[in-house]
C-alpha atoms as one frame of an Amber mdcrd trajectory, in Angstrom:
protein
  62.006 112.580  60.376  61.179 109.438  61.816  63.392 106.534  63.516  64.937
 104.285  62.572  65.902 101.614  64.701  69.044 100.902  62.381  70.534 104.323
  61.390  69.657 106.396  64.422  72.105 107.138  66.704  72.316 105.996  70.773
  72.013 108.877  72.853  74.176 107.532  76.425  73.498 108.319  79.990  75.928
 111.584  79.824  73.681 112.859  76.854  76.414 111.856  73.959  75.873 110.291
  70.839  77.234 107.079  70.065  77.507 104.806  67.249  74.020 103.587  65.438
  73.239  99.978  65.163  74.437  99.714  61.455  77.946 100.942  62.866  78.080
  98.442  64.898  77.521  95.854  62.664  79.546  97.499  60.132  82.354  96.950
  62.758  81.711  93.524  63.384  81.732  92.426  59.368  84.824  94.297  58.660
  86.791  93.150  61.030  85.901  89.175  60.090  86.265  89.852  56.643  89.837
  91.350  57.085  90.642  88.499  59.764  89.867  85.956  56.883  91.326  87.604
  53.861  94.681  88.769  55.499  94.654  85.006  56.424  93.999  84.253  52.711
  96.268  85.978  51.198  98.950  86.223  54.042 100.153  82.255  53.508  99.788
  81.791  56.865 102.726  84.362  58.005 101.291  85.828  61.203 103.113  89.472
  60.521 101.415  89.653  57.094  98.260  88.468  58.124  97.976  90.972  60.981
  99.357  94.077  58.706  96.527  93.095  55.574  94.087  92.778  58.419  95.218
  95.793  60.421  94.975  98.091  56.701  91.977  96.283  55.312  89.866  97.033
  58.330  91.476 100.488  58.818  90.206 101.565  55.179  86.891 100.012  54.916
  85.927 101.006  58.431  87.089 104.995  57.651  85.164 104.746  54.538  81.423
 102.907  55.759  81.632 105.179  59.148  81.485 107.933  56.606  78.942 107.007
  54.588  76.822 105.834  58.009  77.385 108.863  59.841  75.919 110.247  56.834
  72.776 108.616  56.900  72.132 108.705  60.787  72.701 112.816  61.026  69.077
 112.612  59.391  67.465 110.561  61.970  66.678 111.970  65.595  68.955 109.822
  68.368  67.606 107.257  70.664  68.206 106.606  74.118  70.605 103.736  74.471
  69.657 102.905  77.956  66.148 103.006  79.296  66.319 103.229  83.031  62.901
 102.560  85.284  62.196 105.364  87.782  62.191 103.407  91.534  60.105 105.171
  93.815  61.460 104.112  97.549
């Protein structure tokens, strides 16, 4: 199948697959949407608002990883690094 740029996953320099691109941003939108609604909802008590965060972001990052890892196992992984031979 071909690439995509957004679901495949990162092959490393040890030949391991990491996290896809949409992981990553999944990541990054969870964890500012739990930062702000714990907040929300929290009345500004910092043990609530880090236990809502800490569970928000725990169960919506479980559940899109899922779904994501999902998607990528149908797409062929991409190198995460590309190194350029030196010839001395």
């Amino acid at each position: 199948m071909a690439n995509s740029s957004l679901h495949s996953p990162r092959r490393d320099q040890s030949g391991n697959k990491t996290p896809s691109s949409a992981s990553r941003l999944w990541f990054i939108l969870v964890i500012s949407f739990s930062i702000y609604l714990g907040w929300y909802y929290s009345a500004t008590n910092w043990g609530i608002w880090f236990l809502c965060s800490l569970t928000t972001s725990t169960v919506l990052l479980n559940i899109g990883w899922i779904v994501l890892s999902r998607i990528s196992e149908k797409y062929e992984p991409v190198e995460l690094f590309t190194y350029q031979n030196e010839q001395e």
